[in-house]
PQR file of N, CA, C, O and H, with PARSE charges and radii, in Angstrom:
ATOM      1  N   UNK A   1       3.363  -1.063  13.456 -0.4000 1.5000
ATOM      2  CA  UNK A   1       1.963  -1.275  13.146 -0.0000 2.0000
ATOM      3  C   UNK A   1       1.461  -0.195  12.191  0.5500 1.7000
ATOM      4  O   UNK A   1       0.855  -0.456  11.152 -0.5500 1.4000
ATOM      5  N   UNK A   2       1.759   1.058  12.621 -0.4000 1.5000
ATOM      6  CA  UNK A   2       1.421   1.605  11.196 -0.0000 2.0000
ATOM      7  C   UNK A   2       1.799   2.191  10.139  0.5500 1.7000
ATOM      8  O   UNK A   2       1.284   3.158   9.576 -0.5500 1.4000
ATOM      9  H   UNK A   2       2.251   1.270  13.465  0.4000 1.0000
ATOM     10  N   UNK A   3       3.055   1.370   9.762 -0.4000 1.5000
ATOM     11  CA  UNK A   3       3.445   1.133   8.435 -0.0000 2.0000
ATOM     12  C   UNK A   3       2.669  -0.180   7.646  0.5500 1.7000
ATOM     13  O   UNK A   3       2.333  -0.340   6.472 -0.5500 1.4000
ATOM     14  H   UNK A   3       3.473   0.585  10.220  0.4000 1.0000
ATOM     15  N   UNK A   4       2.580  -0.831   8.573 -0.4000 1.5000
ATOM     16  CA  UNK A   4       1.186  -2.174   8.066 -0.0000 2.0000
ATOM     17  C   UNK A   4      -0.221  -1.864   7.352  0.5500 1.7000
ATOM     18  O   UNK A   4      -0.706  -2.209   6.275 -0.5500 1.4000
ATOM     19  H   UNK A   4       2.853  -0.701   9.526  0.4000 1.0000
ATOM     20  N   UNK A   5      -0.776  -0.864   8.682 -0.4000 1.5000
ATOM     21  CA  UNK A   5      -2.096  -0.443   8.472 -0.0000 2.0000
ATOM     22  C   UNK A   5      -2.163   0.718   6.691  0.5500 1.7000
ATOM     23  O   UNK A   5      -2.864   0.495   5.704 -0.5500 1.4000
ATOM     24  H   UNK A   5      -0.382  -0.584   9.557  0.4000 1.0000
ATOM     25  N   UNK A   6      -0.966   2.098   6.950 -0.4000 1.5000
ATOM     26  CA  UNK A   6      -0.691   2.618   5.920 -0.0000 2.0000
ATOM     27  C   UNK A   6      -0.669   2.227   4.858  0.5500 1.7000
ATOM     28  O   UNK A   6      -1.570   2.536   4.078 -0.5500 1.4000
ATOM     29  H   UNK A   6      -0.397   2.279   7.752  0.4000 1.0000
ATOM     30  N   UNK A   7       0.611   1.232   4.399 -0.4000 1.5000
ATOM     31  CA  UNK A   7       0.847   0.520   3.750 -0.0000 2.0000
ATOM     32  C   UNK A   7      -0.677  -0.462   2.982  0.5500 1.7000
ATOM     33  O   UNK A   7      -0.924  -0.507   1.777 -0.5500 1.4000
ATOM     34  H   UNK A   7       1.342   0.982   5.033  0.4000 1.0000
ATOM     35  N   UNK A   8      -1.186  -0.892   3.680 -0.4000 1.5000
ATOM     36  CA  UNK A   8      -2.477  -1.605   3.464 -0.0000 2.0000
ATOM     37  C   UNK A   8      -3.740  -0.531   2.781  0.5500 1.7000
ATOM     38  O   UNK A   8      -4.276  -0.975   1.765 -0.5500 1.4000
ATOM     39  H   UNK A   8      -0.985  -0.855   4.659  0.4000 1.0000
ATOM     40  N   UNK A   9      -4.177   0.692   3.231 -0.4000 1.5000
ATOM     41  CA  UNK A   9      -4.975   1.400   3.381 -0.0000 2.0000
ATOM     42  C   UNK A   9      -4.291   2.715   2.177  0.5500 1.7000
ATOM     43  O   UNK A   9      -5.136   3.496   1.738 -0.5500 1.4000
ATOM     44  H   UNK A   9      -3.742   1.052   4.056  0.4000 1.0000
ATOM     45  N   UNK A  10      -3.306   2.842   1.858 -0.4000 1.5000
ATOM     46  CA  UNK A  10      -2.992   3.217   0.433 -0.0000 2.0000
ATOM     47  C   UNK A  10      -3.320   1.970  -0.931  0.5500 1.7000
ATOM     48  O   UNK A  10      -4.024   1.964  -1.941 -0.5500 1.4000
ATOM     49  H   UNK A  10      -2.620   2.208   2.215  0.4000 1.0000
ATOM     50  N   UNK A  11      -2.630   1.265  -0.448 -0.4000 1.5000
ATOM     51  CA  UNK A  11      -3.020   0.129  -1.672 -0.0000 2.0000
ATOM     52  C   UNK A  11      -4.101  -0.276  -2.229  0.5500 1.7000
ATOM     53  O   UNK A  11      -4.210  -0.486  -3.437 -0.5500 1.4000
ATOM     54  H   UNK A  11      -2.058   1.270   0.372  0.4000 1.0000
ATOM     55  N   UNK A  12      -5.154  -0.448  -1.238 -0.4000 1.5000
ATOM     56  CA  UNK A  12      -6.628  -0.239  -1.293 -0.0000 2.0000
ATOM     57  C   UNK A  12      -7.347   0.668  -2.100  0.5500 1.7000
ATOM     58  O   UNK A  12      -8.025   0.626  -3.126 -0.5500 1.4000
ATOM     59  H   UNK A  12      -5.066  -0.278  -0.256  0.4000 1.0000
ATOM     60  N   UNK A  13      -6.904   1.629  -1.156 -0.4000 1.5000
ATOM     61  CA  UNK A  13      -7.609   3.172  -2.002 -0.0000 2.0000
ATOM     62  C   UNK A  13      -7.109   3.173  -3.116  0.5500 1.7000
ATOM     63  O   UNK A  13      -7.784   2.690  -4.025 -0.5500 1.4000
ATOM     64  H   UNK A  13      -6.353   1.664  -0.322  0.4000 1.0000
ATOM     65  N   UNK A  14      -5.806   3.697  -3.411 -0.4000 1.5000
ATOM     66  CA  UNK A  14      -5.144   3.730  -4.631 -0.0000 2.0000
ATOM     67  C   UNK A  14      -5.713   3.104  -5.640  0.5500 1.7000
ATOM     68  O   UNK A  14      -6.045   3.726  -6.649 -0.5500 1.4000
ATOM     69  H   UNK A  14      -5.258   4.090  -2.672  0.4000 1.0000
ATOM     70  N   UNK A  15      -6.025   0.963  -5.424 -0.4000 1.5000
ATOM     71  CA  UNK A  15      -6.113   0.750  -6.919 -0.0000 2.0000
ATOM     72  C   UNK A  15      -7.736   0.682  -6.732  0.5500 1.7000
ATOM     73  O   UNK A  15      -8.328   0.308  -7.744 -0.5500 1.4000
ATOM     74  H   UNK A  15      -5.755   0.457  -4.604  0.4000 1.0000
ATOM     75  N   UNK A  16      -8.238   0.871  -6.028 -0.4000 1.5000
ATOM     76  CA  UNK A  16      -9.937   1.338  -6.255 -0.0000 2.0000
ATOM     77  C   UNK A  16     -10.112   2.596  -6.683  0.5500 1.7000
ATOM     78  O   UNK A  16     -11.213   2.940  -7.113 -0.5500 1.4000
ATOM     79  H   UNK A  16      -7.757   1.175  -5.206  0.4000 1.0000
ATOM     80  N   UNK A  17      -8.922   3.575  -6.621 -0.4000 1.5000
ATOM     81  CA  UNK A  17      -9.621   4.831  -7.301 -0.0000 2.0000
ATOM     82  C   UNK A  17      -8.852   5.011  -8.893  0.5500 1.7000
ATOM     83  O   UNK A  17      -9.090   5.802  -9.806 -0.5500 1.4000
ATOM     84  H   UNK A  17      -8.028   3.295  -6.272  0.4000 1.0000
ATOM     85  N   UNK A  18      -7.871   3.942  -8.766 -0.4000 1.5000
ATOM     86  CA  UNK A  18      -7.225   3.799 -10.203 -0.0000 2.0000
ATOM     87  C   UNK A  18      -7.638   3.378 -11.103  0.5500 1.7000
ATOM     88  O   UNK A  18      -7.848   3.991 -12.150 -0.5500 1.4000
ATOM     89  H   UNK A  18      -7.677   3.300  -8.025  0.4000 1.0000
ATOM     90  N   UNK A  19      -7.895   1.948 -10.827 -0.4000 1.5000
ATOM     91  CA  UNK A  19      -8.818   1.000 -11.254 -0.0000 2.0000
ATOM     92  C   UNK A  19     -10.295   1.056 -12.291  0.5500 1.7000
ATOM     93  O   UNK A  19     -10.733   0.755 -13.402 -0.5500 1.4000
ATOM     94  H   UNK A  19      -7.725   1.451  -9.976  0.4000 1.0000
ATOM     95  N   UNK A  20     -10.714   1.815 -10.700 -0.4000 1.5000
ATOM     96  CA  UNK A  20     -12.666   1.591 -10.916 -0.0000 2.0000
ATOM     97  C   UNK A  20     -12.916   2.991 -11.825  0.5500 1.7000
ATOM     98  O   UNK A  20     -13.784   3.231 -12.663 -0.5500 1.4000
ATOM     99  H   UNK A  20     -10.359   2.059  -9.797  0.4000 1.0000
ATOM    100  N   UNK A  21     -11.997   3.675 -11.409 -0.4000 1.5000
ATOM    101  CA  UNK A  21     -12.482   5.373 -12.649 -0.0000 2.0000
ATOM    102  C   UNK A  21     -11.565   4.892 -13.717  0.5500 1.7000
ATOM    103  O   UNK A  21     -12.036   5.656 -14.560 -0.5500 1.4000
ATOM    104  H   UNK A  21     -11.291   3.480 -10.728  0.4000 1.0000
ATOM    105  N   UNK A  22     -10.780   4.349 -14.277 -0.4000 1.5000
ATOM    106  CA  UNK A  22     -10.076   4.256 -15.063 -0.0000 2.0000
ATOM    107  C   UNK A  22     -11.289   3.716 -16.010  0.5500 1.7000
ATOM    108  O   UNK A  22     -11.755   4.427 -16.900 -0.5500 1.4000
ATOM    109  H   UNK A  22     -10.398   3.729 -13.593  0.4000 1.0000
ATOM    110  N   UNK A  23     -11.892   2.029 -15.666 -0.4000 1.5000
ATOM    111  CA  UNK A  23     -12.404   1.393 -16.470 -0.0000 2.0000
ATOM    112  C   UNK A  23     -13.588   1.489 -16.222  0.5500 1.7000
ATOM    113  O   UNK A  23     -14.112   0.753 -17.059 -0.5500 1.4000
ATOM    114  H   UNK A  23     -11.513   1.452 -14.942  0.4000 1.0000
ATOM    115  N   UNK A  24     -14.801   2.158 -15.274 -0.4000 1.5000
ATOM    116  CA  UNK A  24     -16.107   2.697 -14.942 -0.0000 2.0000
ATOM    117  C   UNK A  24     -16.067   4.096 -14.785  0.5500 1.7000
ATOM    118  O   UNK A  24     -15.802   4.612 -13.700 -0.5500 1.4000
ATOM    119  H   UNK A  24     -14.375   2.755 -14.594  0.4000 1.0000
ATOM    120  N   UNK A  25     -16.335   4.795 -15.896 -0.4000 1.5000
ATOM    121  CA  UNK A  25     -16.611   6.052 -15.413 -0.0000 2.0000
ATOM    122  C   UNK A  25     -18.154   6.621 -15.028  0.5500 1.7000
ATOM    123  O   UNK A  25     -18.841   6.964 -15.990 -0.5500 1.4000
ATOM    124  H   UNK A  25     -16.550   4.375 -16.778  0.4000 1.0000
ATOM    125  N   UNK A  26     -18.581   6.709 -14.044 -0.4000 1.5000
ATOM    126  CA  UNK A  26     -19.891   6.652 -13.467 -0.0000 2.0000
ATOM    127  C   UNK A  26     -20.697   7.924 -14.173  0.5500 1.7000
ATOM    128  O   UNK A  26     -20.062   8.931 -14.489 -0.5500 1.4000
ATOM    129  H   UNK A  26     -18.023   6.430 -13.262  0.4000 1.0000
ATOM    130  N   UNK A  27     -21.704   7.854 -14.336 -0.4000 1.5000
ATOM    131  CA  UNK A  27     -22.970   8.784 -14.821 -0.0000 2.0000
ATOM    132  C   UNK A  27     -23.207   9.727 -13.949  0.5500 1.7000
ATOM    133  O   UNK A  27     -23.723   9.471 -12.861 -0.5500 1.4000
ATOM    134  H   UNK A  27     -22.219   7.036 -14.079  0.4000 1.0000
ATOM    135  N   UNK A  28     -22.702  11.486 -14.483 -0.4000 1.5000
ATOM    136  CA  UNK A  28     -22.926  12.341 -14.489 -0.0000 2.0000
ATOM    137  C   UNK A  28     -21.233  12.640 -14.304  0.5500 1.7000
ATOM    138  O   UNK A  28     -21.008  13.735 -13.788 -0.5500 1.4000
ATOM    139  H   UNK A  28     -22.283  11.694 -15.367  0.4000 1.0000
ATOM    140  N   UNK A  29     -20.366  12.062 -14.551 -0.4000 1.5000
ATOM    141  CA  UNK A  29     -19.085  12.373 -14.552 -0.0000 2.0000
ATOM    142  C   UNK A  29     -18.715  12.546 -15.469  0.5500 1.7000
ATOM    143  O   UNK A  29     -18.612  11.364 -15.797 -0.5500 1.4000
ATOM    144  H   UNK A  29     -20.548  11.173 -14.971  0.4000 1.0000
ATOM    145  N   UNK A  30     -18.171  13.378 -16.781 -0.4000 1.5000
ATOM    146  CA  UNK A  30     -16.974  12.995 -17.786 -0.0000 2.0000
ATOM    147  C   UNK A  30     -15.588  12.788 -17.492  0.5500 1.7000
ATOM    148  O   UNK A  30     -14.891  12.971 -16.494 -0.5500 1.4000
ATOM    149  H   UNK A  30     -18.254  14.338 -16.515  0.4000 1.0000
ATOM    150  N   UNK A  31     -15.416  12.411 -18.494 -0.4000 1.5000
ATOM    151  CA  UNK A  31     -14.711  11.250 -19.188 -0.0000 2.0000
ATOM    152  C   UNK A  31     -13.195  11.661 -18.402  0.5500 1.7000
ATOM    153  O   UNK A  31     -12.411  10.797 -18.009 -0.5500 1.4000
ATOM    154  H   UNK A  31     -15.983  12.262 -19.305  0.4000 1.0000
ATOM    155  N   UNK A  32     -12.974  13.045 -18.271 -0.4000 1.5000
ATOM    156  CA  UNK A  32     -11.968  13.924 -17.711 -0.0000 2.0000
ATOM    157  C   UNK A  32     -11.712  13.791 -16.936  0.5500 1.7000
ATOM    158  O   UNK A  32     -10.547  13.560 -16.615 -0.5500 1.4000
ATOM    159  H   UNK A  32     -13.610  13.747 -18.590  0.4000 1.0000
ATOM    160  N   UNK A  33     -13.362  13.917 -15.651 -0.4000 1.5000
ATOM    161  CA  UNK A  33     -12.987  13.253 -14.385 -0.0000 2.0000
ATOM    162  C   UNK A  33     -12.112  11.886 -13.907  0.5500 1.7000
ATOM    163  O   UNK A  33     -11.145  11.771 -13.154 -0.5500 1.4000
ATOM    164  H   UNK A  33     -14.308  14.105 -15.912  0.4000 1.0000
ATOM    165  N   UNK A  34     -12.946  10.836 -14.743 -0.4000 1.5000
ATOM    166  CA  UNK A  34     -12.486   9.421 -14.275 -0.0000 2.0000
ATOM    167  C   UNK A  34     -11.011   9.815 -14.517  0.5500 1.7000
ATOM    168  O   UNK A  34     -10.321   9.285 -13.647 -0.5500 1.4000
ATOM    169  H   UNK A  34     -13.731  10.930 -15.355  0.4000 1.0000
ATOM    170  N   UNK A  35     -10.371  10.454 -15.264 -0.4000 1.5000
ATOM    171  CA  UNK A  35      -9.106   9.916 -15.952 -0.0000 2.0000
ATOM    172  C   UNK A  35      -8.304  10.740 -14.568  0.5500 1.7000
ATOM    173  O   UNK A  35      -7.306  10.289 -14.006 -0.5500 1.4000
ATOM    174  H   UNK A  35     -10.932  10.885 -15.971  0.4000 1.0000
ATOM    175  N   UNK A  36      -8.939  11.910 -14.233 -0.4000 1.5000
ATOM    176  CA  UNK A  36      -8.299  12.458 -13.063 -0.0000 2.0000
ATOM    177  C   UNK A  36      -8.214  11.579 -11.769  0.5500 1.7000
ATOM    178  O   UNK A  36      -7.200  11.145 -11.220 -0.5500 1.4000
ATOM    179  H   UNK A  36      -9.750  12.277 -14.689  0.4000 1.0000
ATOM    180  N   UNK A  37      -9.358  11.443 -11.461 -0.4000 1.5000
ATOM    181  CA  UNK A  37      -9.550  10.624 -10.372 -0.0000 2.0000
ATOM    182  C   UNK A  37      -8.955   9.490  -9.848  0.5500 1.7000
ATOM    183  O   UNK A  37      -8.750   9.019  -8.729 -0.5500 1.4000
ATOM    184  H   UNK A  37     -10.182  11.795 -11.906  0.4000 1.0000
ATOM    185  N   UNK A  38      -8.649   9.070 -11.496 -0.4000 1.5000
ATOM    186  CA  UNK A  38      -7.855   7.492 -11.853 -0.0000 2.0000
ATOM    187  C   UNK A  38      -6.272   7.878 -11.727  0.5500 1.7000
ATOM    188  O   UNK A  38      -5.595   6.996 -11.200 -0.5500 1.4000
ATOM    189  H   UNK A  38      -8.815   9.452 -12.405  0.4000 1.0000
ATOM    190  N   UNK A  39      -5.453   9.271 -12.200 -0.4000 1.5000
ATOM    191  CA  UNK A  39      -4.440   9.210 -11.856 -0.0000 2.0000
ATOM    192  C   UNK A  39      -4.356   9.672 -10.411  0.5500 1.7000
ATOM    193  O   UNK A  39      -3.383   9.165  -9.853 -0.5500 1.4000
ATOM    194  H   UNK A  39      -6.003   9.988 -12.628  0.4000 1.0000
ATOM    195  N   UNK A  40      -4.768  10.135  -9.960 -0.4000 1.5000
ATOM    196  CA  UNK A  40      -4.646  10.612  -8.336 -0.0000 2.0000
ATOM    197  C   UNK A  40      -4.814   8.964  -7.436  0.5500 1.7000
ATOM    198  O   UNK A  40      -4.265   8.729  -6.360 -0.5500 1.4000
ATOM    199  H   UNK A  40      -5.559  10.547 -10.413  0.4000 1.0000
ATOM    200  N   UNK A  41      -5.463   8.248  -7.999 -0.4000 1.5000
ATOM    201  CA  UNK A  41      -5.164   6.852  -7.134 -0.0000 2.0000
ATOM    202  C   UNK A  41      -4.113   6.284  -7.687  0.5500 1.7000
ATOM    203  O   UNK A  41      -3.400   5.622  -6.933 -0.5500 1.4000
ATOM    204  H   UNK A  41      -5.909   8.439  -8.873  0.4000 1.0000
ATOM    205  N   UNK A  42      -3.921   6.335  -8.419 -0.4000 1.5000
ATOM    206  CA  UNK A  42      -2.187   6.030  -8.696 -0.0000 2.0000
ATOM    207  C   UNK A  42      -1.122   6.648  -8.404  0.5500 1.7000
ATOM    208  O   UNK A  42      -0.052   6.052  -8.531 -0.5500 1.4000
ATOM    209  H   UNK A  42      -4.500   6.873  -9.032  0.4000 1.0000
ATOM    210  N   UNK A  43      -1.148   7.768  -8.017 -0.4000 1.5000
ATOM    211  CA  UNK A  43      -0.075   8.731  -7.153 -0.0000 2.0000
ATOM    212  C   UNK A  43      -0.446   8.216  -5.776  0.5500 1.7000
ATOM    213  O   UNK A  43       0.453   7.846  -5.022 -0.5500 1.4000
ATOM    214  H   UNK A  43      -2.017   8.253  -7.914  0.4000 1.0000
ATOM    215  N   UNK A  44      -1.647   8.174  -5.424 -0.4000 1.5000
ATOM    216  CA  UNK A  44      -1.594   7.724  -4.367 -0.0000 2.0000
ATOM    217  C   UNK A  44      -1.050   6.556  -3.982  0.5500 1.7000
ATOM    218  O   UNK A  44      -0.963   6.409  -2.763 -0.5500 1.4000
ATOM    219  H   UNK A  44      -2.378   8.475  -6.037  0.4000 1.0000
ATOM    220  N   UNK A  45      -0.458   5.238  -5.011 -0.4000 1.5000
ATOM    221  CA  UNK A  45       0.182   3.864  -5.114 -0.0000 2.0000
ATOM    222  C   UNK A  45       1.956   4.391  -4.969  0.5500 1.7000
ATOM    223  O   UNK A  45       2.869   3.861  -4.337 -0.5500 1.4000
ATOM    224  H   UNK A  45      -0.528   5.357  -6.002  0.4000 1.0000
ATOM    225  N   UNK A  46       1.951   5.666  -5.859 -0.4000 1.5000
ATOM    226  CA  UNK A  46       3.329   5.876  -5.528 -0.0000 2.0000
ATOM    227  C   UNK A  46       3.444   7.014  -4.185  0.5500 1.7000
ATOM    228  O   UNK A  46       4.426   7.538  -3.660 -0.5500 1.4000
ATOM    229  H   UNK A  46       1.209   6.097  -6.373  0.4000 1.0000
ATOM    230  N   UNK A  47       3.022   7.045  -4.106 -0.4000 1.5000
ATOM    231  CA  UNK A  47       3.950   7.474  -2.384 -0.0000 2.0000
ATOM    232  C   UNK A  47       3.558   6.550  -1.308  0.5500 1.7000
ATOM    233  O   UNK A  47       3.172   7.049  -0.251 -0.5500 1.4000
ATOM    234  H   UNK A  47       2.224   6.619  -4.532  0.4000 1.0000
ATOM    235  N   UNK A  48       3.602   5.296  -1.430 -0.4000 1.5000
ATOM    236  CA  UNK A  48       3.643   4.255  -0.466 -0.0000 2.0000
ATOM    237  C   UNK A  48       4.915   3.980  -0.141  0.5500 1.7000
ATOM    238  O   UNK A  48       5.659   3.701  -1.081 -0.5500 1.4000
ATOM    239  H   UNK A  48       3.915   4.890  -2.288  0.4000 1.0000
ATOM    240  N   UNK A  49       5.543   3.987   1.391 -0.4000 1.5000
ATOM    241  CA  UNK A  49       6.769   4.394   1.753 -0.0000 2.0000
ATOM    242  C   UNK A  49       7.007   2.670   1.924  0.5500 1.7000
ATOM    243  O   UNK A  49       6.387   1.965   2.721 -0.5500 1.4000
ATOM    244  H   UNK A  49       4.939   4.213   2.155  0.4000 1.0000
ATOM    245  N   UNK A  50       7.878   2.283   1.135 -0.4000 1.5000
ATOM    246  CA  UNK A  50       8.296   1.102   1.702 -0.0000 2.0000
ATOM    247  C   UNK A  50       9.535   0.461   2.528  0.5500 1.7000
ATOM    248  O   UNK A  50       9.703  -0.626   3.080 -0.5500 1.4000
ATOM    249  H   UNK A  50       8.382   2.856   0.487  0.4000 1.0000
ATOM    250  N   UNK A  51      10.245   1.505   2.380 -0.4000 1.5000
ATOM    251  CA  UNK A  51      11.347   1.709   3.905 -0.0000 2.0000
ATOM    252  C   UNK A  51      11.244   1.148   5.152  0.5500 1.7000
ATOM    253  O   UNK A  51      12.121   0.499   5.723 -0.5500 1.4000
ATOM    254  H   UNK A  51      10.108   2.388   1.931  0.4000 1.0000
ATOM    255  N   UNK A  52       9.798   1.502   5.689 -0.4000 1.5000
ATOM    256  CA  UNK A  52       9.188   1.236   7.033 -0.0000 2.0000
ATOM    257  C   UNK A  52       9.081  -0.294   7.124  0.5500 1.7000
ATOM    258  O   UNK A  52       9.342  -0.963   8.123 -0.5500 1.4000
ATOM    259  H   UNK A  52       9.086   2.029   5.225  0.4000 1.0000
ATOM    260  N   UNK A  53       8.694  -0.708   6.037 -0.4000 1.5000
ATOM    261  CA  UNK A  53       8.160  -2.195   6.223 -0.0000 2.0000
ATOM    262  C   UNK A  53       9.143  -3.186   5.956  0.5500 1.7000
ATOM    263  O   UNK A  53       8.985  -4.359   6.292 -0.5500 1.4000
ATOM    264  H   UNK A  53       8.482  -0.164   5.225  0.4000 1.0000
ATOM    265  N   UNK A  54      10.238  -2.727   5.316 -0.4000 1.5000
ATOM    266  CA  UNK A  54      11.831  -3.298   4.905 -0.0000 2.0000
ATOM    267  C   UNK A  54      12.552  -3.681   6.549  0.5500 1.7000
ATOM    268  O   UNK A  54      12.908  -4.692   7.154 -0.5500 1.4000
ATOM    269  H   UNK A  54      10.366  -1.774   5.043  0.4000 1.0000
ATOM    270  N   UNK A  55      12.509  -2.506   6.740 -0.4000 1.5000
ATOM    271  CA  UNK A  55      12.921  -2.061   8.054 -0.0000 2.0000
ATOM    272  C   UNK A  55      12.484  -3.238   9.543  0.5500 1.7000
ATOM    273  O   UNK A  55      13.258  -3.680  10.393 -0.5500 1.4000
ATOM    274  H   UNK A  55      12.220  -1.685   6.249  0.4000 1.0000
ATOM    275  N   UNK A  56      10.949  -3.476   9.394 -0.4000 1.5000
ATOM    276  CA  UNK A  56       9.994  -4.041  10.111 -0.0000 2.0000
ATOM    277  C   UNK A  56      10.418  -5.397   9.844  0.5500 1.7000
ATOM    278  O   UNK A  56      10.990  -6.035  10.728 -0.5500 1.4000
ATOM    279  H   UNK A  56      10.320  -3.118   8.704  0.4000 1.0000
ATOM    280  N   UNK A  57      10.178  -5.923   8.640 -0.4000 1.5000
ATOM    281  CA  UNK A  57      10.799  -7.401   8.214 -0.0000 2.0000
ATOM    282  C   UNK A  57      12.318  -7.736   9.063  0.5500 1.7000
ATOM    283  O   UNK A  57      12.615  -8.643   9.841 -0.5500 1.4000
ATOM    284  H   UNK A  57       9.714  -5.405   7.922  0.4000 1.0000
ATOM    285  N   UNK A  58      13.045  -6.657   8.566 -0.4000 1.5000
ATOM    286  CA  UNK A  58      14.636  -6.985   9.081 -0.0000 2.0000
ATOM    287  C   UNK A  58      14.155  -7.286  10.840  0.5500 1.7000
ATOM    288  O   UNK A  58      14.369  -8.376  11.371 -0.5500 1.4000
ATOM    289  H   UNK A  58      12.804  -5.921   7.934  0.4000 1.0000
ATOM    290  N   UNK A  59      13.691  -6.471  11.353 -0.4000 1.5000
ATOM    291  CA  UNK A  59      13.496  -6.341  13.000 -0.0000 2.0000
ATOM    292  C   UNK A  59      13.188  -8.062  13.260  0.5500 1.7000
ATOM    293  O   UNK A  59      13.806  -8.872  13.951 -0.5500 1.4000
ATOM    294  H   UNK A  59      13.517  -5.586  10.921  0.4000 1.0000
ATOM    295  N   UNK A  60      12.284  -8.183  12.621 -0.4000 1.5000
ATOM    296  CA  UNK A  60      11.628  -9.802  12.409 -0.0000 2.0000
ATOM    297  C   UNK A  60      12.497 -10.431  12.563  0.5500 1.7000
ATOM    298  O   UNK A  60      12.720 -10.969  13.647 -0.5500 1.4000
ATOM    299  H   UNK A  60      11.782  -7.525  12.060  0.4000 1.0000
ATOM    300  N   UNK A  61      13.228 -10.552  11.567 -0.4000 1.5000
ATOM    301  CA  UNK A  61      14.014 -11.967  11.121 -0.0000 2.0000
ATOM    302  C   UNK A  61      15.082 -11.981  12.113  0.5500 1.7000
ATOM    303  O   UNK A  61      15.564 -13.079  12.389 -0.5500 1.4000
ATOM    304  H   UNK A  61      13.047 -10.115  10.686  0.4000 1.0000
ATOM    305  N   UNK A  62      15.667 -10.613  12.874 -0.4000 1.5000
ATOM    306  CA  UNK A  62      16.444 -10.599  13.722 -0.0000 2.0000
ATOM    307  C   UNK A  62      15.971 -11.353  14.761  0.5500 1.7000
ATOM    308  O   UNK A  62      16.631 -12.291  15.208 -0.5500 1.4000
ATOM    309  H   UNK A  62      15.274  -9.721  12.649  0.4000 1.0000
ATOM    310  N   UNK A  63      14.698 -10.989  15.274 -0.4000 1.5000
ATOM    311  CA  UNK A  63      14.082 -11.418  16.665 -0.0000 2.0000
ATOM    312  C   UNK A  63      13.959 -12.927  16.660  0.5500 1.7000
ATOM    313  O   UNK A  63      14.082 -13.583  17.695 -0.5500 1.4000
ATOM    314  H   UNK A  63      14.162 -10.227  14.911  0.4000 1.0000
ATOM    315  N   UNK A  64      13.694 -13.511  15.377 -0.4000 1.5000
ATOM    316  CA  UNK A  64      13.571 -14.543  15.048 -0.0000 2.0000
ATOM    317  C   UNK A  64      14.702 -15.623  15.036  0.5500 1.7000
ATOM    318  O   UNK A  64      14.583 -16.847  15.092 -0.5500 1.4000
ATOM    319  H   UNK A  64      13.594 -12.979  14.537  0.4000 1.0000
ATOM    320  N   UNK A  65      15.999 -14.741  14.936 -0.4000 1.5000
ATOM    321  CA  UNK A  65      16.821 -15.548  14.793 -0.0000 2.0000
ATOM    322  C   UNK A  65      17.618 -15.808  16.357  0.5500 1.7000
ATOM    323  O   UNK A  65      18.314 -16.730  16.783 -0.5500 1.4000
ATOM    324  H   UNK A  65      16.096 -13.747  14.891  0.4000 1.0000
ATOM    325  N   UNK A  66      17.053 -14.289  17.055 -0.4000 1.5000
ATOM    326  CA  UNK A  66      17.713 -14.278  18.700 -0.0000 2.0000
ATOM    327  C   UNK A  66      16.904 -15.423  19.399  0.5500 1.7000
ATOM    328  O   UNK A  66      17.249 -16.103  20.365 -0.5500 1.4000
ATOM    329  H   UNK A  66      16.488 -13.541  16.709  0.4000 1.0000
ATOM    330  N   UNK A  67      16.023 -15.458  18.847 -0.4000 1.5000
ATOM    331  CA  UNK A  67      15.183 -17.032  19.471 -0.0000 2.0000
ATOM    332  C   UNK A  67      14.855 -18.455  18.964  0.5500 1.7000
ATOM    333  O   UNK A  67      14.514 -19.568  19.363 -0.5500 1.4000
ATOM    334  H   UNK A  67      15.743 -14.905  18.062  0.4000 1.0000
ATOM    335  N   UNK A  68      15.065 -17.971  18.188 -0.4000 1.5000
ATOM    336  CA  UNK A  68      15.779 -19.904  17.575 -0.0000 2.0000
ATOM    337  C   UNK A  68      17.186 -20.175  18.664  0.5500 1.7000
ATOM    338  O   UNK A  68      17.529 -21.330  18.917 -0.5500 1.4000
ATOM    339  H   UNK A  68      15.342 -17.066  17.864  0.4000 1.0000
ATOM    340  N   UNK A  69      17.852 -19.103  19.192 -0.4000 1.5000
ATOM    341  CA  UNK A  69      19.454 -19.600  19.635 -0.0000 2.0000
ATOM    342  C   UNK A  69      18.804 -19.449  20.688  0.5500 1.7000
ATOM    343  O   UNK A  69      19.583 -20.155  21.327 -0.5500 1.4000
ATOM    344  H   UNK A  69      17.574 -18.165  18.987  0.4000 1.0000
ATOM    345  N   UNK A  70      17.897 -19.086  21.610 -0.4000 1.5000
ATOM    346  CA  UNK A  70      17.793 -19.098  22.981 -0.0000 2.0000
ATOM    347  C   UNK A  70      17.061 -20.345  23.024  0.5500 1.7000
ATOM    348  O   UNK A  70      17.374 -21.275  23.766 -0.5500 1.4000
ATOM    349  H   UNK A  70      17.264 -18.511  21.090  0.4000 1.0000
ATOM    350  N   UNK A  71      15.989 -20.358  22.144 -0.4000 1.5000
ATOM    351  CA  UNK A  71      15.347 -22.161  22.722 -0.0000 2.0000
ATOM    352  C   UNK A  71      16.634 -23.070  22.416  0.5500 1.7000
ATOM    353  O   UNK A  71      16.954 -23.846  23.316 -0.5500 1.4000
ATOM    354  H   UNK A  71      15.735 -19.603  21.540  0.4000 1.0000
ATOM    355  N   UNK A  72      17.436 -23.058  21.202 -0.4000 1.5000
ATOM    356  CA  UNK A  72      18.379 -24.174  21.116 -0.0000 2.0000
ATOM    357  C   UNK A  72      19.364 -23.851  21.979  0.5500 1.7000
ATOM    358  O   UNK A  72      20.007 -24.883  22.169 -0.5500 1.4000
ATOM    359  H   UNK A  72      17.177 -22.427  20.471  0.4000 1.0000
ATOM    360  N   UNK A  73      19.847 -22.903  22.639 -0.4000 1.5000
ATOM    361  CA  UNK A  73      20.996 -22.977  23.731 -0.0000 2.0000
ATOM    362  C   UNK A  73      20.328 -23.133  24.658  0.5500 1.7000
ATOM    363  O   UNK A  73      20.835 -23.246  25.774 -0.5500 1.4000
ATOM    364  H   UNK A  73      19.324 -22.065  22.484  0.4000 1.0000
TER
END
């Protein structure tokens, strides 16, 4: 579960702070800021661990497959 929530809650942030300062840079900020602000939500896109959720899927498809053979046996 919280490689889900993580996973979810970087991606978010990330391209809202990538995104929205990249192409809105808000009033009383320069131009410097947004561009900072904007790469720090994109670092924040790259250290999203996706191992955990690789990992989580496999668990799945296993469980999934131990019970397809128990209802059919």
């Amino acid at each position: 579960m919280f490689a889900i929530v993580d996973t979810v809650f970087k991606t978010s942030l990330g391209l809202f702070l990538g995104l929205y300062f990249w192409l809105f840079t808000p009033k009383g900020l320069d131009w410097e800021d947004g561009i900072i602000l904007s790469i720090g939500g994109f670092l924040i896109l790259a250290e999203i661990e996706f191992e955990p959720l690789i990992q989580l899927y496999k668990t799945r498809d296993e469980l999934a497959k131990k019970a397809a053979h128990t209802v059919a046996g």
